[in-house]
VOGU-3710 file (C-alpha; in Angstrom, 3 decimals, decimal comma):
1> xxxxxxxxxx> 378,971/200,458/78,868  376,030/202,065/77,361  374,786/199,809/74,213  373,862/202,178/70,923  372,545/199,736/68,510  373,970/200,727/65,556  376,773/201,110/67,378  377,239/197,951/68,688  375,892/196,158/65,206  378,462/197,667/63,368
11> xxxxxxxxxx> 381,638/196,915/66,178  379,851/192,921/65,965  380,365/193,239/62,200  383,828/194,673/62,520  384,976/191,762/64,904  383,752/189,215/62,041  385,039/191,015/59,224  388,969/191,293/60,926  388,947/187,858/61,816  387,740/186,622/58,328
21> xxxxxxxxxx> 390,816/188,963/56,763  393,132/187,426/59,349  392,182/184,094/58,241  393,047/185,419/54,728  395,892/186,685/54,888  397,556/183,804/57,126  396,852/181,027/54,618  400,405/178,867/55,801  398,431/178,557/59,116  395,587/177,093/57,470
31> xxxxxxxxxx> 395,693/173,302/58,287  394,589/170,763/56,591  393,691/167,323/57,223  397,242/165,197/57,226  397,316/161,995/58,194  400,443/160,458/59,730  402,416/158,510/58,177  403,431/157,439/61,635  403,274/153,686/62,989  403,899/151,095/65,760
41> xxxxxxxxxx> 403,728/147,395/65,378  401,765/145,097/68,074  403,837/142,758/69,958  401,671/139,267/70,035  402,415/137,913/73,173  401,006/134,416/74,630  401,996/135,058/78,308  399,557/137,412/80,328  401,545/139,702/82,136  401,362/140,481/85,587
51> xxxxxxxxxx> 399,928/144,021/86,176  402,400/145,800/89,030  403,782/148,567/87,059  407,453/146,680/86,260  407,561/146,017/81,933  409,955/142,986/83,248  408,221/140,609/81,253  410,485/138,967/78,571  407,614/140,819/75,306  408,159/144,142/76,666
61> xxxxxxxxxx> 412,031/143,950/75,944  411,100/142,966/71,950  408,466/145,207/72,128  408,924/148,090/69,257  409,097/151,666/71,735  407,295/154,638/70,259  409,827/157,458/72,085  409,527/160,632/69,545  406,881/163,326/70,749  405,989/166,369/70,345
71> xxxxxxxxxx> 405,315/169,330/71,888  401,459/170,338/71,623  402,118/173,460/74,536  404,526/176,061/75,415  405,953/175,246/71,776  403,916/173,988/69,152  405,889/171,033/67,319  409,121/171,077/69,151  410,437/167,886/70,056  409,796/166,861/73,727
81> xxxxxxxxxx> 412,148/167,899/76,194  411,877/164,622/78,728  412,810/160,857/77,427  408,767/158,895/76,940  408,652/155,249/75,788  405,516/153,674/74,269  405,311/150,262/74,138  402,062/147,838/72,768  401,384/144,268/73,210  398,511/141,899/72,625
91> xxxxxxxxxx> 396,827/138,742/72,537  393,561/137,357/71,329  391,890/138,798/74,158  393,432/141,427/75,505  395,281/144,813/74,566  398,632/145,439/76,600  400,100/148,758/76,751  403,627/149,882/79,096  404,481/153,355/79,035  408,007/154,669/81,282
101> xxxxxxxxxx> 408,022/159,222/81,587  411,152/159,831/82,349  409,531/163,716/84,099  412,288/164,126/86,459  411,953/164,945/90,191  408,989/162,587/91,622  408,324/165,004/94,304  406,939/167,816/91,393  404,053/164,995/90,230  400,692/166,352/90,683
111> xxxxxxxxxx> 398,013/163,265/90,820  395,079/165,334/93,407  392,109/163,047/91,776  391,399/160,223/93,491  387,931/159,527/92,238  387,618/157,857/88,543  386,471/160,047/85,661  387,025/163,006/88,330  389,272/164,897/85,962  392,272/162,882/85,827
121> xxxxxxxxxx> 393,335/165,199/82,391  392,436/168,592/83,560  395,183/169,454/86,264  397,338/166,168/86,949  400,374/164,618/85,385  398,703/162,156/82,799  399,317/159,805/80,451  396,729/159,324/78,045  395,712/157,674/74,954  393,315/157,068/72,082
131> xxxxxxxxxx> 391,764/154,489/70,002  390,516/154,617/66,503  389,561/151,362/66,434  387,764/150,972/62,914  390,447/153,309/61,447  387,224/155,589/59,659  389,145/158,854/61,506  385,198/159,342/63,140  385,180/157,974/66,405  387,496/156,903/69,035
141> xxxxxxxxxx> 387,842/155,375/72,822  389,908/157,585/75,273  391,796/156,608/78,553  393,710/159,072/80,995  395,553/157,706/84,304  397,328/159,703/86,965  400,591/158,433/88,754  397,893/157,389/91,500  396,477/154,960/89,022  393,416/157,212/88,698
151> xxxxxxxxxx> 391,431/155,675/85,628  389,253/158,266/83,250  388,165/156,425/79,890  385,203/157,547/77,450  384,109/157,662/73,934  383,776/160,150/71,195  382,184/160,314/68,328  382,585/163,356/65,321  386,222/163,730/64,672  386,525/163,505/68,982
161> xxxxxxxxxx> 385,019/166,722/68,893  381,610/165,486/71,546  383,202/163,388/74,258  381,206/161,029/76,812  383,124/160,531/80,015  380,681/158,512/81,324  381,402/155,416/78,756  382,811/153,315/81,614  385,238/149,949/80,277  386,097/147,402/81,924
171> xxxxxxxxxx> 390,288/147,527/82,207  392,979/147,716/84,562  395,982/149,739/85,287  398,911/149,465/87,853  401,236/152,489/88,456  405,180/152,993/89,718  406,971/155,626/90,605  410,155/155,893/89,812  413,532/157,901/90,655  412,577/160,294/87,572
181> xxxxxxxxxx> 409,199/159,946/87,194  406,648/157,085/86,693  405,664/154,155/84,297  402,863/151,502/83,995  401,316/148,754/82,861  397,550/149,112/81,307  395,218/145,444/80,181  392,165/146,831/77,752  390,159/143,302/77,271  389,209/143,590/73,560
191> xxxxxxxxxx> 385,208/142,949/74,277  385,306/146,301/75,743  385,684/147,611/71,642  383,297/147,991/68,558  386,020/147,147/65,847  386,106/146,375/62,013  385,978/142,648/60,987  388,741/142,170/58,817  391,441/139,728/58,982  394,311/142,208/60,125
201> xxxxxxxxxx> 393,594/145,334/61,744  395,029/148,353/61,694  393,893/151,217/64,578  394,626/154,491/64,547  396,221/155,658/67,628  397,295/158,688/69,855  399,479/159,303/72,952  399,432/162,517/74,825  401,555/163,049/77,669  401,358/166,211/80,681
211> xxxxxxxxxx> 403,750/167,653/83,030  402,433/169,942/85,477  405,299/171,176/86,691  406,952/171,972/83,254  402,762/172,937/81,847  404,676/170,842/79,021  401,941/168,990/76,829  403,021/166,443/74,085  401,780/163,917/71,819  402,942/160,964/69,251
221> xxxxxxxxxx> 402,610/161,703/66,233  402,836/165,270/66,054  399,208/166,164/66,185  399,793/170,100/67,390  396,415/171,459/68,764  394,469/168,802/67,381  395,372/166,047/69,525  391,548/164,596/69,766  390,807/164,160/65,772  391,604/160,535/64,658
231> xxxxxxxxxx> 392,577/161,502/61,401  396,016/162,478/62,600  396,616/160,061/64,421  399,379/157,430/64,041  398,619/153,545/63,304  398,622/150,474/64,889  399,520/147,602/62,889  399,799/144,167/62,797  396,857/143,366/65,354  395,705/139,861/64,273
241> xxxxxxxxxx> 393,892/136,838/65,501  391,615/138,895/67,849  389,134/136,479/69,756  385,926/137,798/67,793  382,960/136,155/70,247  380,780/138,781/70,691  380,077/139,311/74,418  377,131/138,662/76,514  377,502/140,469/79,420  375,515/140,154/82,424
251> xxxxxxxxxx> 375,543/142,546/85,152  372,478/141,746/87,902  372,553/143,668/91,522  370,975/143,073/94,763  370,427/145,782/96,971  369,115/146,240/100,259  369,000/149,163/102,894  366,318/150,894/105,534  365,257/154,327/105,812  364,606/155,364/109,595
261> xxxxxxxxxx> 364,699/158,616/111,890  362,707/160,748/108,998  360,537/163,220/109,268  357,743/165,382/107,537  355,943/168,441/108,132  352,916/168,548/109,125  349,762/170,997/107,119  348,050/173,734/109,057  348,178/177,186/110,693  350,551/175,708/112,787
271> xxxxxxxxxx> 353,122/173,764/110,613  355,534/171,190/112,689  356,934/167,516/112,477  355,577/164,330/112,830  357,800/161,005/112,491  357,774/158,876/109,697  357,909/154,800/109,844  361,028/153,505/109,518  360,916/150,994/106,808  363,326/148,405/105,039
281> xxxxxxxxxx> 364,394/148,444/101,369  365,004/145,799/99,565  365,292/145,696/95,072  367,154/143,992/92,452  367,729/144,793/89,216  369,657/143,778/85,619  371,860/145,468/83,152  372,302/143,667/79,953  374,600/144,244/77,434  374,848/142,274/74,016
291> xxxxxxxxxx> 376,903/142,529/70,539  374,857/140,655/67,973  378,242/142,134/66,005  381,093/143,730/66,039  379,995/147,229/65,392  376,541/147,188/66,970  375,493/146,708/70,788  372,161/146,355/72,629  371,730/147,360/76,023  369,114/146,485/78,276
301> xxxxxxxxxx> 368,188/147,555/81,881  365,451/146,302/83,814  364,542/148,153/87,471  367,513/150,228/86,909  368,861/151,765/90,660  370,236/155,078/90,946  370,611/155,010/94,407  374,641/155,562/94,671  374,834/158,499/92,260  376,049/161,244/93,546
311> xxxxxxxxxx> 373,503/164,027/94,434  373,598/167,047/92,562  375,506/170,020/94,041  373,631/173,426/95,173  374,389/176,043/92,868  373,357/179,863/92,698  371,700/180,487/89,519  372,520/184,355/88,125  371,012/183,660/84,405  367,355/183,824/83,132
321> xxxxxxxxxx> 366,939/180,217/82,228  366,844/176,760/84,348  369,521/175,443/86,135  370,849/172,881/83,817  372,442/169,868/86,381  374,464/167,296/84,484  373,227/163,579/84,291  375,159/161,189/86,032  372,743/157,808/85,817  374,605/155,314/83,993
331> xxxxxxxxxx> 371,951/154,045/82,313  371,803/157,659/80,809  375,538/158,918/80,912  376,413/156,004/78,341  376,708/157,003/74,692  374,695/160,193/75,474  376,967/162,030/73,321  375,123/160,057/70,095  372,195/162,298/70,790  374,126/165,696/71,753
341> xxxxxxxxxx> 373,329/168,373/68,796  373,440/172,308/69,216  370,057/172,388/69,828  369,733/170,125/72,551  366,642/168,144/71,802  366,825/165,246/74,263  367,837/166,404/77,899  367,594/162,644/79,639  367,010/164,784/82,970  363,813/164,860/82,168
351> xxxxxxxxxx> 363,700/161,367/82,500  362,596/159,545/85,930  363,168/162,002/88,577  360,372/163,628/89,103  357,127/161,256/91,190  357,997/158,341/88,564  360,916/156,910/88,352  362,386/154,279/85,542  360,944/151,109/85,126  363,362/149,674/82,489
361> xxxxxxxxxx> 365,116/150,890/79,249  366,842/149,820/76,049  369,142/151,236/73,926  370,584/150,130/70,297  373,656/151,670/68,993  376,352/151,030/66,174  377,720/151,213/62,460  376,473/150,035/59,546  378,271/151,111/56,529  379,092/154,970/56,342
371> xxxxxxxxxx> 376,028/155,373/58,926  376,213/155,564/62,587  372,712/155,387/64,160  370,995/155,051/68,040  367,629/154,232/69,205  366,954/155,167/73,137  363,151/153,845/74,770  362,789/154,122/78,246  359,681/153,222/80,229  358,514/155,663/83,507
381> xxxxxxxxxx> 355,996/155,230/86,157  355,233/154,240/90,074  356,278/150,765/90,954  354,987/148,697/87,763  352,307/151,062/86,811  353,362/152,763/83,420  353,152/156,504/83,474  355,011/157,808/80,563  357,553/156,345/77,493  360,679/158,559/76,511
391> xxxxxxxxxx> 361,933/157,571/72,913  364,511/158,751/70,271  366,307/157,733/67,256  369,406/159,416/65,817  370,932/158,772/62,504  373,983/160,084/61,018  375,975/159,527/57,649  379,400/159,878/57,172  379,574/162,748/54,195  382,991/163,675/52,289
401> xxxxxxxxxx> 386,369/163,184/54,106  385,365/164,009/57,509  381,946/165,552/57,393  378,510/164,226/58,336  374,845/164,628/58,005  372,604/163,720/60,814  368,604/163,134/61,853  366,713/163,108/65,414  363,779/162,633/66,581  362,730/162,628/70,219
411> xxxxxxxxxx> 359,292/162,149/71,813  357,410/161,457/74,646  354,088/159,340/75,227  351,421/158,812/77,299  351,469/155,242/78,273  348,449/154,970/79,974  346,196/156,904/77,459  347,443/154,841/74,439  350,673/156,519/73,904  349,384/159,694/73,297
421> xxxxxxxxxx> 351,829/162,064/72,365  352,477/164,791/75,176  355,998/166,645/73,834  357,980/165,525/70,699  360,793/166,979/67,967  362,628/166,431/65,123  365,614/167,690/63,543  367,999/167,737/60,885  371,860/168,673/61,442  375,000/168,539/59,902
431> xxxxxxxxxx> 378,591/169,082/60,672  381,146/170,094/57,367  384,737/170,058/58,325  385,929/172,656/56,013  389,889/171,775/57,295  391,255/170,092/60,496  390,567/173,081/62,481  388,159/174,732/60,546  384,102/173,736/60,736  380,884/174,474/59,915
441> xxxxxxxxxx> 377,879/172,914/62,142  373,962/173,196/61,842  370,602/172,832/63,084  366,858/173,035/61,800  364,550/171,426/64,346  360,670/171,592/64,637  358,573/170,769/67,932  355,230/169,696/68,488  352,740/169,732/71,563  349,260/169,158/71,203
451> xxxxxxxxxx> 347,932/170,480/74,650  349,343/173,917/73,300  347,669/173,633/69,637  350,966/174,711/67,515  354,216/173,632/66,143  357,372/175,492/66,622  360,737/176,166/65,008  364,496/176,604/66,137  367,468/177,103/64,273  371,433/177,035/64,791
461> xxxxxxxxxx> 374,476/177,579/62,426  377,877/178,343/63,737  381,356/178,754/61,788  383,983/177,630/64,129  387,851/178,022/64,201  390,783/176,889/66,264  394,088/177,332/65,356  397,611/179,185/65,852  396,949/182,663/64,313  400,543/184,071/64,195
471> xxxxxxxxxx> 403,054/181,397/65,581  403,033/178,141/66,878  402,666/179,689/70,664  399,307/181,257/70,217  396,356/179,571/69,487  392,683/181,295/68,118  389,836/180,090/68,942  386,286/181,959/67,268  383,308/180,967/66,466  379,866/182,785/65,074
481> xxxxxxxxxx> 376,500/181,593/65,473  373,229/182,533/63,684  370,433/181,336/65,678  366,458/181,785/65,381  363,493/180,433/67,363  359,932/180,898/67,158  358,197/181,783/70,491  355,895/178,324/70,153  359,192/176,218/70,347  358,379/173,867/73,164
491> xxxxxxxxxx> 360,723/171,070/73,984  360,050/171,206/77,689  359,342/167,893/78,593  361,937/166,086/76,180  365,201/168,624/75,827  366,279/171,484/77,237  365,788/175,388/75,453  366,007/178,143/77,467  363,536/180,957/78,192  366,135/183,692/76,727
501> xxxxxxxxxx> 366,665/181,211/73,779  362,664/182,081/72,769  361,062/184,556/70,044  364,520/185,809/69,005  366,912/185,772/65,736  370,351/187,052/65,701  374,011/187,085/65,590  376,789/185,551/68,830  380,233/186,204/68,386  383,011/184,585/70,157
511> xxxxxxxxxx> 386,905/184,968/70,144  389,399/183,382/72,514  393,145/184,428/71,393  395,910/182,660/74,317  399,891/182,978/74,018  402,399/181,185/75,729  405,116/184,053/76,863  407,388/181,541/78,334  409,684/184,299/79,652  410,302/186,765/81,999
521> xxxxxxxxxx> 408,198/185,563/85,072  405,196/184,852/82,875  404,062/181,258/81,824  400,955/182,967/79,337  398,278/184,798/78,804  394,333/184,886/77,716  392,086/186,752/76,178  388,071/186,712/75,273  385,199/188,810/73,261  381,840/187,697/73,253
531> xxxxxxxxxx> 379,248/189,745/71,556  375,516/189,164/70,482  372,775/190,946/68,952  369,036/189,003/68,642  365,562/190,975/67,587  362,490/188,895/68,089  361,207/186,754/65,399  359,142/188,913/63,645  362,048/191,582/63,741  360,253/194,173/65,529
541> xxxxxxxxxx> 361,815/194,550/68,542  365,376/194,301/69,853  365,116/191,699/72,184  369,012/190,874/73,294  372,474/192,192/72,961  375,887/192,253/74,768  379,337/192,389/75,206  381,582/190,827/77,162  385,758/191,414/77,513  388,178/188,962/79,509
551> xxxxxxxxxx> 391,604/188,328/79,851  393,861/186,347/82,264  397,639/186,329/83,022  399,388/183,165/84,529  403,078/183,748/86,227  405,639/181,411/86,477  404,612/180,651/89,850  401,304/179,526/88,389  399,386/182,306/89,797  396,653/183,714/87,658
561> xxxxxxxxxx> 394,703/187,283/88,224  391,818/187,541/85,425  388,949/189,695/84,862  385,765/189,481/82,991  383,299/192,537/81,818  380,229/192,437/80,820  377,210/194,792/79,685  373,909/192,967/78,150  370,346/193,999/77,662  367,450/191,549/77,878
571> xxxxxxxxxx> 363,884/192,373/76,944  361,177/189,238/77,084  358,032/190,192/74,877  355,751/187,394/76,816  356,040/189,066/80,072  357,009/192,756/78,925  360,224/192,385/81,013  363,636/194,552/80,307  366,691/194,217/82,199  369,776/196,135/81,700
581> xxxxxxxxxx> 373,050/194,243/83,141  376,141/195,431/84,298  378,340/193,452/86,164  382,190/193,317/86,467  384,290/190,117/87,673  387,765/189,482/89,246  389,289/186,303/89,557  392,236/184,657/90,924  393,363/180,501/90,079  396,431/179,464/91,908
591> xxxxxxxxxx> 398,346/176,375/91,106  397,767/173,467/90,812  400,564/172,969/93,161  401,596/169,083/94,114  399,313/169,646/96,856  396,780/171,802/96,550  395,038/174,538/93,726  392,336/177,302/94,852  390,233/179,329/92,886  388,591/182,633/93,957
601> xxxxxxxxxx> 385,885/184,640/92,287  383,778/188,083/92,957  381,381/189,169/90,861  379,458/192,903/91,371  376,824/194,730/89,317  373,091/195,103/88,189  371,559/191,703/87,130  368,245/190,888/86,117  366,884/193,564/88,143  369,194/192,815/91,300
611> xxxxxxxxxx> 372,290/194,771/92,647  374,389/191,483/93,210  377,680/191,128/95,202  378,919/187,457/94,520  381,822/185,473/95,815  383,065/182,018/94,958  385,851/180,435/96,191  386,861/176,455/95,598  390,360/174,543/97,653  391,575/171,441/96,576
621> xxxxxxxxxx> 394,155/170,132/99,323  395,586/166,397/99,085  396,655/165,826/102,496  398,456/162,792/101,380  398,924/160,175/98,953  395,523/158,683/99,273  393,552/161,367/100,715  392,124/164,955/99,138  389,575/167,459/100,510  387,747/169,632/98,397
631> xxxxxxxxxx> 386,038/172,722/99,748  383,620/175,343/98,231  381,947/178,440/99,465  379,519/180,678/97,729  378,156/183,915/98,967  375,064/185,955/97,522  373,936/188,957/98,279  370,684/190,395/96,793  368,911/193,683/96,444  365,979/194,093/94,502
641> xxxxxxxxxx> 365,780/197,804/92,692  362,319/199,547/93,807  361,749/196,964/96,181  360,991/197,626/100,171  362,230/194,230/100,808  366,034/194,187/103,040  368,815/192,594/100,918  368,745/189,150/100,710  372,033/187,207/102,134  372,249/183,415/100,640
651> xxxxxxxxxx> 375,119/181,186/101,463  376,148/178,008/100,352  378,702/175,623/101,373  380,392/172,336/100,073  383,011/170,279/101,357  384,150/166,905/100,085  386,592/164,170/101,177  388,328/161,448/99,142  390,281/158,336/100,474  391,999/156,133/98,260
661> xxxxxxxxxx> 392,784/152,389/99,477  393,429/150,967/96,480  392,904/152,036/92,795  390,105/149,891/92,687  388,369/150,968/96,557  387,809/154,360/97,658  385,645/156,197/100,126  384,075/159,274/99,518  382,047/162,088/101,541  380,166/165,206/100,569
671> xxxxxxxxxx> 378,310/167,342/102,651  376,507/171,037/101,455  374,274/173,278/102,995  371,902/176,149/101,337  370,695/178,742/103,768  368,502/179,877/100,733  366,398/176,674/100,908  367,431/175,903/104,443  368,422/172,370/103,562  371,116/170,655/104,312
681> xxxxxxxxxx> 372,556/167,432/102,411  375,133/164,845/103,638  376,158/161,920/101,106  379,005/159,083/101,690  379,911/156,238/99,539  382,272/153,056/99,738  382,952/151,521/96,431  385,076/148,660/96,208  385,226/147,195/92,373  386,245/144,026/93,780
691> xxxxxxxxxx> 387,062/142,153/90,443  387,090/144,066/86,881  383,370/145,298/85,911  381,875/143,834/89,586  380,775/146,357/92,313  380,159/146,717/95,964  378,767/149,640/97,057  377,542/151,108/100,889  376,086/154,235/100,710  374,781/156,777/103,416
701> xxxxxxxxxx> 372,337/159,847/102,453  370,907/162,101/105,117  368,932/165,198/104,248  367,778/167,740/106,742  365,071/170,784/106,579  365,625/174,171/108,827  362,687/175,739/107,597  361,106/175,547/111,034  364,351/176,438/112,572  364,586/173,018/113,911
711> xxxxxxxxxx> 367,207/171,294/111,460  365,181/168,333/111,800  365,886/165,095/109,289  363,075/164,402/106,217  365,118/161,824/104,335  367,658/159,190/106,078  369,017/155,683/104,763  371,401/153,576/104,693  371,832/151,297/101,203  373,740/148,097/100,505
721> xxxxxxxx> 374,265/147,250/96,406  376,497/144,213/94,998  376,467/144,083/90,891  378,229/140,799/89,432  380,222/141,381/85,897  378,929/138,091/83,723  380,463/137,876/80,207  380,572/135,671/78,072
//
């Protein structure tokens, strides 16, 4: 596709124009915020039950069963077509909740993730939950299990809408299977909650329920597509007497380890090896975490270690900007979504991984009122010499029904030159929920860096819809997006912005229409437009458009062919660059199957000055009960237009093994290899949690360099960490 501008402008407009008349003329499919009338009373219980999957204690039998859903997918709002029972129990210190899915046929439960927070709620038969526990219908706690036992839990804050998988609680879970299907028992200690201090409580909660086999998705009460906002959610009552000490919890580590058989390369005309010492490691460390009350928490971490997180994963990278890796510190991971706005000012990846690393860090988050607010400091540099200090405070205030207003400010300091300023930003944003499905979200921020003499400016608005358009089997999802950024906005050291983000104003549109067919061999299908049009700042030049058209079509079998087209044009002013891109994608997901689901990708065309041929393929395979492999290949081939150079071939490979012992120990390898960078990576990890919050860890990284065609090792150790839960 050849882009005419006025062309394109006026098929952009068109887009926005039919979709505002559809939303017209549909008004019965407007929704609006209801809030169930719905409820389930606690059963107070003074005998701790014994967590092995059996509800044979004599509370569970008076015990009032929530055992109505509904369905959220194939067919919006029709009652569930499998028995589900609900049941909730407490006492002062601990929430109790037994759940029985009555699926059918065992042998059709798909439970491939072993690993917690790996995803339990993407492909697997789940049973998940959510808590609204100051019943303000803003923010809530979320927990997913697997038939395995396979534990995912996180927080999220704005109507559910920005979710942190990396909150981490302390709770337990024990899993049975059963003739026709599976049941549980779950213990949630209540210290693990920020809650309301009143006398008698009442929390909002959610059940959702999936069945892979069926692709049959249901929740209590009937929350349709909006299964994440709090404000439909039904109610927990009668939840009184809750032990109200507010925890001190301790968590200190030891860890020790060597480092031998490295090796580094040597300068000169004739580069080679030379050993390195082997040495021995040896650090300790403390995690802190107090509730002065409760709605606000402190955390504290002195000589955080990072050593057992898993490495980042080699990637290809086919765009014009960074590579953006996520964070997985958790330190960082924890309430990260606090700080997450569409212009992403604070990118913590920034933080301690380059030559300094972390010395220690606090964090102070909570409610107060109708505001919700975070501070984040965090101290860098070599050893106990101070380098650098990372800082930000966000603020938000709870506006209208469901709507807020929000400030942030992030900087970072010099610490050794009297905390002179190096990078910092502010920003205002807010977030107006025009109905339950219907929102409208915004940015103004403003950077500063002295070594580059100026200020700069970015801005982000974006009207966003999700909801059935014609029945209750099809679901629309659009959004549009006016953005604008001066070519002086510099956020580099704090947040992330990419190069292509720069010196531009414009227009993105997105639409994303799905129907479930349910008939005639096919399960449902897919479809996608994204289109965008950006001048530069000064509206001189056209800097950026595109289009892009995709669709996919999932059979009965669960096979799914797909495609994805897409033109775009990309002109940088700074460097005089244009690029026109062309490149066409096919795409095939199959399954997930009980054991196994694959994914395979090939992409072909002109990018960024390159004739590309890409393929990307991914294998999940659980050989068993307790063990899965995951595989991934990616190939790259290269050939620069008006370039003498041969075409450049670039592999790279991943595989990755999980073995489950227990739900609380499991063993876990990764190996990759880039032949781009020549470097090869190999990672394994034991980790036992052997009592609730308390963690042993043994962990093996090797790294080896094949620049020299040798393959020889520059980084090898061997690391030993044991963390102790304290609470109080």
């Amino acid at each position: 596709m050849n882009f005419d501008t006025p062309r394109f402008q006026s098929a952009f407009l068109l887009t926005v124009y039919l979709l505002l008349a559809f939303c017209a003329a549909f008004p019965a499919l407007a929704h609006d915020d209801m809030e169930s009338s719905l409820s389930v009373k606690a059963e107070r219980t003074d005998t701790k039950p014994v967590l092995d999957g059996e509800l044979n204690e004599p509370f569970w039998a008076g015990a009032e069963a929530i055992e109505s859903f509904w369905q959220r997918n194939p067919d919006m709002g029709a009652p569930a077509t499998f028995p589900i029972s609900i049941k909730i129990a407490y006492d002062s210190e601990t929430i109790y909740i037994g759940f029985e899915i009555h699926s059918g046929d065992p042998a059709g439960l798909v439970s491939t993730v072993l690993q917690r927070d790996g995803g339990v709620n993407s492909y697997d038969d789940h049973f998940g939950f959510r808590f609204d526990t100051f019943h303000d219908h803003r923010d809530t706690y979320y927990f997913y299990i697997n038939p395995k036992g396979t534990r995912l839990d996180g927080h999220a804050i704005d109507e559910g809408v920005k979710s942190d998988d990396n909150w981490d609680g302390v709770w337990q879970v024990r899993t049975k299977i059963t003739e026709d299907g599976w049941q549980g028992e779950i213990a949630l200690p209540i210290y693990n909650f920020r809650f309301g201090n009143v006398e008698e409580a009442i929390w909002g909660f959610g059940g959702m329920v999936y069945v892979s086999a069926t692709q049959e998705n249901v929740s209590w009460p009937n929350m349709q597509k909006q299964t994440r906002k709090p404000s439909l959610f039904g109610h927990i009552t009668g939840i009184k007497g809750l032990d109200r000490k507010q925890p001190f919890v301790f968590t200190p580590y030891l860890l020790g380890g060597s480092a031998f058989g490295r090796s580094e390369k040597t300068e000169g005309a004739s580069p080679g090896w030379r050993s390195v010492d082997d040495s021995f490691e040896r650090d300790m460390g403390l995690d802190i975490r107090y509730r002065p009350t409760s709605n606000i928490e402190a955390n504290i971490a002195l000589n955080p270690d990072f050593a057992t997180v898993e490495a980042d994963q080699f990637l290809f990278n086919l765009t014009a900007d960074e590579l953006q890796h996520p964070e997985k510190r958790p330190f960082f991971t924890e309430g990260q979504s606090r700080f997450e706005t569409p212009i992403q000012l604070l990118y913590t990846r920034r933080i301690g991984l380059s030559e300094d690393e972390v010395i220690a860090g606090g964090k102070l988050h909570g409610q107060v009122g109708n505001y919700d607010f975070g501070v984040l400091d965090v101290l860098t540099g070599d050893g106990f010499d101070s380098a650098y200090n990372y800082s930000a405070l966000r603020v938000k205030r709870d506006i209208l029904r469901s709507s807020t207003i929000g400030f942030l400010a992030v900087g970072k300091h010099d610490a050794d030159s009297e905390f002179a300023e190096v990078n910092s930003a502010a920003a205002i944003d807010m977030n107006y929920q025009i109905s339950g499905a219907t929102s409208l979200v915004g940015q103004l921020a403003r950077s500063s860096r002295p070594d580059n003499g100026g200020d700069g400016y970015a801005g982000d608005l974006s009207f966003r819809h999700n909801y059935p358009l014609f029945s209750t089997r099809d679901a629309l999802n659009w959004s549009t997006t006016i953005s604008a950024a001066t070519d002086d906005f510099d956020i580099g050291d704090i947040g992330y912005f990419g190069r292509s983000s720069l010196d531009r104003r414009g227009l993105r549109n997105s639409v994303g229409y799905s129907y479930w067919v349910k008939s005639h061999g096919i399960n449902r299908f897919n479809l996608t437009q994204n289109s965008w049009y950006y001048q530069d700042y000064d509206g001189k030049n056209r800097v950026q458009d595109g289009l892009s058209l995709g669709g996919s079509v999932q059979s009965s079998s669960l096979i799914a062919p797909g495609f994805l087209v897409e033109d775009s044009y990309y002109f940088f002013p700074s460097s005089g660059e244009k690029y026109d891109n062309t490149n066409r994608t096919v795409m095939l997901t199959i399954g997930p199957y009980p054991r196994f689901r694959s994914k395979l990708l090939y992409r072909t065309g002109d990018n960024f000055g390159s004739a590309i041929h890409y393929f990307d393929s991914e294998l999940i395979l659980k050989i068993s009960n307790q063990m899965r492999i995951t595989s991934n290949f990616s190939h790259l081939e290269s050939d620069l237009h008006d370039s003498p150079l041969p075409t450049s071939v670039n592999d790279i490979a991943r595989i990755g093994f999980n073995y489950l012992f227990t739900p609380d120990l499991y063993w876990r390898l990764f190996v990759q290899s880039d032949s781009h960078d020549e470097l090869s990576l190999v990672n394994t990890l034991l980790r036992w949690e052997y009592r609730p919050g308390s963690v042993f860890y043994l962990s093996y990284k090797e790294t080896r360099d094949d620049t020299l065609d040798d393959f020889m090792p520059t980084d090898r150790r061997v690391l030993m960490k044991l963390s102790y839960h304290l609470h109080r």
